[in-house]
N, C-alpha and C positions, 0 to 999 in steps of 0.2 A: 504494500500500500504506500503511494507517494501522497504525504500530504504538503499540499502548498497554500497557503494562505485557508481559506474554510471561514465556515459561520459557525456559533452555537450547535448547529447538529452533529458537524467533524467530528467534537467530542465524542457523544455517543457511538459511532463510526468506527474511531479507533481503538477507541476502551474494548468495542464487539471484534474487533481484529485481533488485538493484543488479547483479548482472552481467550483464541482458538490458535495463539501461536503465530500467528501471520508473521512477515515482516514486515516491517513500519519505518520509510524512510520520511522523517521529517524536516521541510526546507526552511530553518531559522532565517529571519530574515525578509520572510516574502510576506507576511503581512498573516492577521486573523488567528485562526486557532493553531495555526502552524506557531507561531512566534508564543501565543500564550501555552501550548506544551512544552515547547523548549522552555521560556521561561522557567516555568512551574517545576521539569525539569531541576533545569540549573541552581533554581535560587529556592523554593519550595514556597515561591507563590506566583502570583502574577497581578502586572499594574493596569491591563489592557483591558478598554472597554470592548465590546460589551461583555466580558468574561472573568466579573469581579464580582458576579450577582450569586446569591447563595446554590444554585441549582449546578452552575457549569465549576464555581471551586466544590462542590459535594464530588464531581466528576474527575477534576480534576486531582482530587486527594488519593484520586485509587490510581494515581502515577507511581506506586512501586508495579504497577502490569507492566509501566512501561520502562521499567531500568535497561531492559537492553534496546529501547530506543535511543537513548540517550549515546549510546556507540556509534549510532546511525544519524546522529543531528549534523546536515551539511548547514554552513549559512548559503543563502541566495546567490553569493558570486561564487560559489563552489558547485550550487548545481546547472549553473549555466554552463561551466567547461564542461559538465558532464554530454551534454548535447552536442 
């Protein structure tokens, strides 16, 4: 699963990916739920609207699913060489 930027439903998305094993590459950097997982990730919260509201941090809390995303976090000008 490439996630690159996203809305509020991404979360759910990913969370349902990351709990059947998938891979999850996440492009920090590019804007939306891409950047508030990485955050979340990185720092164990996030500043980014719209995903400060109690429902997507409830979502966001169950980021140890995604600790091996976190190996996989490209920023934006890293997935453009990928192309």
């Amino acid at each position: 699963m490439l996630v690159e930027q996203g809305g509020p439903g991404t979360l759910s998305t990913v969370l349902a990916n990351a709990k059947l094993h998938q891979a999850i590459l996440i492009v920090r950097g590019s804007g939306g739920a891409a950047d508030a997982i990485a955050e979340y990730l990185l720092c164990g919260s996030t500043s980014l609207e719209p995903f400060k509201g109690e429902k997507s941090q409830a979502q966001l809390s169950q980021a140890p699913t995604l600790t091996l995303a976190l190996a996989l976090t490209y920023t934006h000008t890293q997935a453009h060489t990928l192309h």
